[in-house]
C-alpha positions as CSV (number, residue, x, y, z in Angstrom):
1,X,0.0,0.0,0.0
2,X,3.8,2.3,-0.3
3,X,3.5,4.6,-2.8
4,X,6.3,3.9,-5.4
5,X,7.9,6.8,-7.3
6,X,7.3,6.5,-10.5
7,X,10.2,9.2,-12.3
8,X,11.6,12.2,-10.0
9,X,14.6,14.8,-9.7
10,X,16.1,18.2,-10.3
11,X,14.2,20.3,-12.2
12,X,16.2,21.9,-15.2
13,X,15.9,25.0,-17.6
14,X,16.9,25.9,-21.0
15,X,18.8,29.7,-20.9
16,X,19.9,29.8,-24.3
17,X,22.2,26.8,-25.4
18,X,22.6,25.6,-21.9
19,X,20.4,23.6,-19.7
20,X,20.5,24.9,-16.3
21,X,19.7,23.6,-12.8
22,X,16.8,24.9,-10.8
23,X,19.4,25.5,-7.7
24,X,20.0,28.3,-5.2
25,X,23.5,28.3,-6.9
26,X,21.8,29.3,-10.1
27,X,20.3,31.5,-8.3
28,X,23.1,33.5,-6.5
29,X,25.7,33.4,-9.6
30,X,27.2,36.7,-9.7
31,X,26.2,37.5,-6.8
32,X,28.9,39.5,-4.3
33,X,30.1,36.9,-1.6
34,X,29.7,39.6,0.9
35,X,25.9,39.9,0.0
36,X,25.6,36.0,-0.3
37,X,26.7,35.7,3.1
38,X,24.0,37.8,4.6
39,X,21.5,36.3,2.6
40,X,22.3,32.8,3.0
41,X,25.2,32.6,5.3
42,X,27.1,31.2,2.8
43,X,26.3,27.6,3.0
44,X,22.5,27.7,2.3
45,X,22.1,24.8,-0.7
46,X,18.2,24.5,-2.0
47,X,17.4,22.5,-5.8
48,X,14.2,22.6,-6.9
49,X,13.1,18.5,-7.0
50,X,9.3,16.9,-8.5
51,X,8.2,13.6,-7.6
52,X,5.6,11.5,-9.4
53,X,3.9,8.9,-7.6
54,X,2.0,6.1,-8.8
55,X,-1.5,5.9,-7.4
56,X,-2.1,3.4,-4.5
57,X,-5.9,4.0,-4.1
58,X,-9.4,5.1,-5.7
59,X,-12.0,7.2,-4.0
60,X,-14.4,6.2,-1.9
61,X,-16.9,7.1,-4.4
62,X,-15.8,4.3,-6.4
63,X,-16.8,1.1,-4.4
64,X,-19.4,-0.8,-5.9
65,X,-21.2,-2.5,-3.0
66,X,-22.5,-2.5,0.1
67,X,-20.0,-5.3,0.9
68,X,-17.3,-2.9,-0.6
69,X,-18.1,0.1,1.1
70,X,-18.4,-1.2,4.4
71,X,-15.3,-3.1,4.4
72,X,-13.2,0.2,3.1
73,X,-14.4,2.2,5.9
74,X,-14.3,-0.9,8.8
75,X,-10.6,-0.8,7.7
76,X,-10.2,3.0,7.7
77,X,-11.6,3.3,11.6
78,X,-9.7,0.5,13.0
79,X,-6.6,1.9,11.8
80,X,-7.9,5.3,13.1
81,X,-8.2,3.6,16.4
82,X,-4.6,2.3,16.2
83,X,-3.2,5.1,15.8
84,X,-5.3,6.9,18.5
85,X,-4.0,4.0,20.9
86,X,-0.4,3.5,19.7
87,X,0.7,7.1,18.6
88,X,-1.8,9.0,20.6
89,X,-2.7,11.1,17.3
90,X,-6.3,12.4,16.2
91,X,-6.8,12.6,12.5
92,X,-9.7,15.1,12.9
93,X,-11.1,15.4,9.1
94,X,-12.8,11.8,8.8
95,X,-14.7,13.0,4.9
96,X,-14.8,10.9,1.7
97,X,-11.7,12.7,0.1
98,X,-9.4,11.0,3.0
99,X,-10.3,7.7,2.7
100,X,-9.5,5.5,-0.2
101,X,-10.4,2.0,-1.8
102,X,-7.2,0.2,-1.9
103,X,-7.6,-3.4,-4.7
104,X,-5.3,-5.9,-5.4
105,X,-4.8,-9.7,-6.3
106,X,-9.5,-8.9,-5.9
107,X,-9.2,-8.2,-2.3
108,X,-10.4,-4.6,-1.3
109,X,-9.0,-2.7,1.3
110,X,-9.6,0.6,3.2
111,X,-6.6,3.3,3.7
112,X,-7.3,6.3,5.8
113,X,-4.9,8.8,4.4
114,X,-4.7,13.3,5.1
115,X,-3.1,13.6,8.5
116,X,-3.4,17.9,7.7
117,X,-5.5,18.6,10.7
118,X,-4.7,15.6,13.2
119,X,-3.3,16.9,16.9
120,X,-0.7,15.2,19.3
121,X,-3.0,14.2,22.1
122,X,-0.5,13.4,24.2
123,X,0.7,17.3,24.0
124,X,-1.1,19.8,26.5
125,X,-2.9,21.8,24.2
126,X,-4.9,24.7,26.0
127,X,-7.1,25.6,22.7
128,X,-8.2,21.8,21.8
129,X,-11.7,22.2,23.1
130,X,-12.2,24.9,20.7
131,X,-10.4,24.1,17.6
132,X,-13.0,23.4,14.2
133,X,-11.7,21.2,12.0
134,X,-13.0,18.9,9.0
135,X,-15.4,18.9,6.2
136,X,-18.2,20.5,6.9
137,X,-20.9,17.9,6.5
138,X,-18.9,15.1,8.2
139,X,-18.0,17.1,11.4
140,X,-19.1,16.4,14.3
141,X,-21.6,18.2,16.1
142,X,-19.4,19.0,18.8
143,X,-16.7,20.4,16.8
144,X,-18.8,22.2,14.2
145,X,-20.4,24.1,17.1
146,X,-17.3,25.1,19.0
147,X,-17.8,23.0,22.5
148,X,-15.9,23.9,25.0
149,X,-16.0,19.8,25.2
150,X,-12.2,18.5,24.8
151,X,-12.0,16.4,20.9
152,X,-11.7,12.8,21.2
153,X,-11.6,10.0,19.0
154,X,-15.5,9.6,18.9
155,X,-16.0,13.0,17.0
156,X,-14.0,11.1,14.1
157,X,-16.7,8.0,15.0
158,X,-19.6,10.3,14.7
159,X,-18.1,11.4,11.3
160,X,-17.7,8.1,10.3
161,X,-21.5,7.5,11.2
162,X,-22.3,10.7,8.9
163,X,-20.1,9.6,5.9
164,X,-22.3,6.3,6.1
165,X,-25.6,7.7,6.5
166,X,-24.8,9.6,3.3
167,X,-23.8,6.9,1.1
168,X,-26.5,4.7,1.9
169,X,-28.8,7.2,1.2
170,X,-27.4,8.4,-2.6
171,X,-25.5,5.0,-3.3
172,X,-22.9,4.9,-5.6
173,X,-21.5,5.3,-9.1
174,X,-19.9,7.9,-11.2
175,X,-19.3,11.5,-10.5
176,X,-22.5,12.5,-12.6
177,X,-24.6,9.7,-11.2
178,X,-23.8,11.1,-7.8
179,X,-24.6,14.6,-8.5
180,X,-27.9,13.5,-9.8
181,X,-28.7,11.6,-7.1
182,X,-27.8,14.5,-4.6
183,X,-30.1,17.2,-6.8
184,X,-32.7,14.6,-6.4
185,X,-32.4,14.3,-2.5
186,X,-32.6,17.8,-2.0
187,X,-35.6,17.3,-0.1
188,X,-34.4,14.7,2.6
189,X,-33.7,15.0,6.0
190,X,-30.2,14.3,5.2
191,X,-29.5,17.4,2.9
192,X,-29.7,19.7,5.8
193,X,-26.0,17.8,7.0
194,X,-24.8,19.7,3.8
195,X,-27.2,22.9,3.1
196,X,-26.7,26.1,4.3
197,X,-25.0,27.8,7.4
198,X,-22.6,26.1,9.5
199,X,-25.4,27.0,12.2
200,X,-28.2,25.2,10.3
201,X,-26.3,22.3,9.6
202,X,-25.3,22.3,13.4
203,X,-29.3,22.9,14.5
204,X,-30.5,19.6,11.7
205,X,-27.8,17.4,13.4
206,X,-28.5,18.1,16.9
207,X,-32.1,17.0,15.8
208,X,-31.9,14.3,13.9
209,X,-29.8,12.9,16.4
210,X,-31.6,13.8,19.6
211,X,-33.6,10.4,20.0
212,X,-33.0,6.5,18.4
213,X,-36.2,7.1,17.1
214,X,-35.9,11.0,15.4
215,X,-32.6,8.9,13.7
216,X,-34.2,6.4,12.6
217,X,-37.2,8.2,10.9
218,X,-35.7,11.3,9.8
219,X,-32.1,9.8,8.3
220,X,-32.1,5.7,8.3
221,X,-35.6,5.9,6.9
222,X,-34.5,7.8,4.2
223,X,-31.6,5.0,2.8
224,X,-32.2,3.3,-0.6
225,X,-33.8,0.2,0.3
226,X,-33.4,-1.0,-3.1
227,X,-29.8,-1.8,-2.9
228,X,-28.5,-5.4,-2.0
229,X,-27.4,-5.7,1.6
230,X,-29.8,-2.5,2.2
231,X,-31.3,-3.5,5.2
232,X,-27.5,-4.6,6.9
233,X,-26.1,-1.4,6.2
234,X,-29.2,0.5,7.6
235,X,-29.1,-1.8,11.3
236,X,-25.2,-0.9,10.8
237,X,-26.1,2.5,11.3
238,X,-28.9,2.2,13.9
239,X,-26.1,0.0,15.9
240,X,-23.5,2.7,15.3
241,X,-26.2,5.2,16.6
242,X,-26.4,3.1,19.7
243,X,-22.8,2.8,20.4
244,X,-22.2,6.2,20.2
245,X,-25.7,8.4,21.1
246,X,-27.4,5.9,23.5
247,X,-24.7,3.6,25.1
248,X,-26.0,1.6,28.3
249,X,-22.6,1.8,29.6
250,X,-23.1,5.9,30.2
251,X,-26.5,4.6,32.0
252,X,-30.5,6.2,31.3
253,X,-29.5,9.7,31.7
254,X,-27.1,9.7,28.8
255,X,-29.1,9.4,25.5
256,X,-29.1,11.2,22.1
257,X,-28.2,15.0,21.6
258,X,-30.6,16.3,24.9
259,X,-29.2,18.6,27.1
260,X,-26.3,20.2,24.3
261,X,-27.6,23.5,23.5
262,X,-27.4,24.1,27.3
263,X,-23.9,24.6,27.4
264,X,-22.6,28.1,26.9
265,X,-20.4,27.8,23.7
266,X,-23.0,25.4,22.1
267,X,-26.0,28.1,22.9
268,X,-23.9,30.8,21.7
269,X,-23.2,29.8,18.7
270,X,-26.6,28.7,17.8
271,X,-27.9,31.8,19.0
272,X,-25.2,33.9,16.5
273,X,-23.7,35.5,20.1
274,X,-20.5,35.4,20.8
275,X,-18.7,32.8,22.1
276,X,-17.5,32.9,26.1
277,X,-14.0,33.3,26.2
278,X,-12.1,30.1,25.2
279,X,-9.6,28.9,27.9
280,X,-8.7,25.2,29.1
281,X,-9.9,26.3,32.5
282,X,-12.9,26.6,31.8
283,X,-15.0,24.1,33.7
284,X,-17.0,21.8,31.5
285,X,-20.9,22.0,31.2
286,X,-21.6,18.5,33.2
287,X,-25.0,18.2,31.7
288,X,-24.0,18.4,28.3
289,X,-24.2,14.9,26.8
290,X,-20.8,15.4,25.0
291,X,-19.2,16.2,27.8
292,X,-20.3,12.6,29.4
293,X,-19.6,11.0,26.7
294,X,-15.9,12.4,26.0
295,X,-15.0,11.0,29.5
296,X,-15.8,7.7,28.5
297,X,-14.4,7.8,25.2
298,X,-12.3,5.0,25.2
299,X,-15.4,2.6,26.3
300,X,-17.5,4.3,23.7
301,X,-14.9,3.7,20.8
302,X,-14.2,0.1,22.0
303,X,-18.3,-1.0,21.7
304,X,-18.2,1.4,18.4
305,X,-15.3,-1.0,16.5
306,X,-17.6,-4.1,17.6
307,X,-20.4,-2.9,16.0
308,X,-18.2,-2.9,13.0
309,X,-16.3,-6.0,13.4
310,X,-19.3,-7.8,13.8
311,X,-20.7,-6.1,10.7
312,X,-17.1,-7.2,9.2
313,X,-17.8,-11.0,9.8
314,X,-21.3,-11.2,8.7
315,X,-20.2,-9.8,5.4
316,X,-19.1,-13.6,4.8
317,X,-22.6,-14.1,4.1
318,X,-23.7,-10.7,2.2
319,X,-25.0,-10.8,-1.3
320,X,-22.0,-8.5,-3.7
321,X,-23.9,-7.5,-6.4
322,X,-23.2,-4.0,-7.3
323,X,-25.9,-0.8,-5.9
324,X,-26.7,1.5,-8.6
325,X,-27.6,4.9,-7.4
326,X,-31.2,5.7,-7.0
């Protein structure tokens, strides 16, 4: 799954009859050595290099199942949780552009790639409650409404969860079969993930996620049914749901999105005032249910990759005939 190079090296220019290096020596020819020094301190060596690659993966857009799809992202979240474990490292922009479908010798494979916006958890960082990251219709609903609740590996879960809900509602195919699909659901529940203000999108999640059941009518209602394996991929989500909105291990009083638009930061920023003033000190709203759950994070994630290994093995026994989009 390496990338190989495929050609690379020193980038060079014709000047007349001669071809030229793309080098800071080039560069500073003729220069005065008392000027070079100050500029580069007499030692500074750059050359202007290009690399080609070859590819090692196709976007997610491309797999061409049920069976596909799930196994590509199953792969992608256990290796997310990995490297949350091993390397204590948040990857922070779970979307559809960093996660690729790996084939070879007919096996497919998952490969989470883009670490731009992951953090060092291990680091004190006094301004991770408050930092927005991702793409905005995969992001969490704490982070895309500035909680003052501390970033954990279950807002890249709940992204996950998103990313999934999306494609089993539109499907797959080409580019233009996607787009068509999308104009068509302009209409669903879903859409409002995507639509409008980042407050908008914020207010529809914390909705549609608010109850097991206002999930399960407003967004898993909504999948295509018509696709083989439809009706595993929509108890995936509803499990996924469970793991992460209503876990028994948090007890009756955690459950769904209830209680969130009491803290301060969320409030404010639904109600377009600014934000209190962001500092690690500042003591965490107890009743919000992000809060709870970021405190259990690591029990939460664990039941989260069952869900999905589980969904992984009974695969052995899913139909893989291609969906076509709706």
């Amino acid at each position: 799954m390496y990338p190989k190079i495929v050609v690379g090296g020193r980038v060079r220019f014709k000047r007349g009859d001669k071809t030229i290096e793309d080098t800071t020596s080039t560069m500073y020819e003729g220069v005065d050595d008392e000027l070079l020094e100050k500029v580069s301190g007499g030692t500074l060596f750059r050359a202007h290099r290009r690399i080609v690659l070859a590819s090692i993966g196709e976007p997610l857009r491309t797999a061409k199942t049920v069976k596909e799809f799930v196994t590509v992202i199953c792969d992608a979240i256990e290796s997310h949780h990995a490297i949350v474990e091993r390397c204590q490292i948040l990857h922070q922009d779970i979307s559809d552009n960093n996660i690729l479908v790996v084939r070879s010798n007919d096996a497919v494979r998952g490969l989470l790639i883009d670490f731009d916006c992951a953090i060092d958890t291990s680091k004190d960082r006094g301004d991770v409650r408050h930092e927005m990251t991702g793409t905005l219709p995969y992001m969490s609903f704490n982070n895309i409404s500035s909680s003052n609740v501390k970033r954990t590996s279950l807002d890249d879960c709940e992204s996950m969860l998103y990313l999934l809900c999306w494609y089993a509602t539109i499907g797959f195919g080409s580019k233009d079969e996607r787009n068509e699909a999308k104009a068509a659901f302009g209409d669903k529940a879903i859409a409002r993930w995507r639509n409008g203000s980042m407050v908008s999108i914020a207010k529809a999640k914390l909705s549609h996620l608010r109850y097991f059941g206002s999930f399960k009518l407003d967004i898993v209602r909504e999948f295509d049914m018509t696709a083989e394996n439809s009706k595993q991929f929509a108890q995936l989500a509803l499990d996924l749901y469970k793991a992460l909105f209503a876990n028994g291990n948090l007890g009756e009083e955690y459950h769904g999105t209830e209680g969130a638009e009491d803290d301060p930061y969320v409030a404010a920023f639904l109600n377009g005032q600014p934000r209190p003033a962001a500092t690690s000190s500042n003591s965490p709203n107890t009743g919000n249910p992000f809060e709870m759950r970021s405190q259990e994070w690591e029990v939460i994630s664990r039941d989260f990759l069952d869900v999905l290994a589980r969904a992984k093995e009974d695969m052995v026994n899913w139909v893989d005939a291609p969906q076509q989009p709706r």
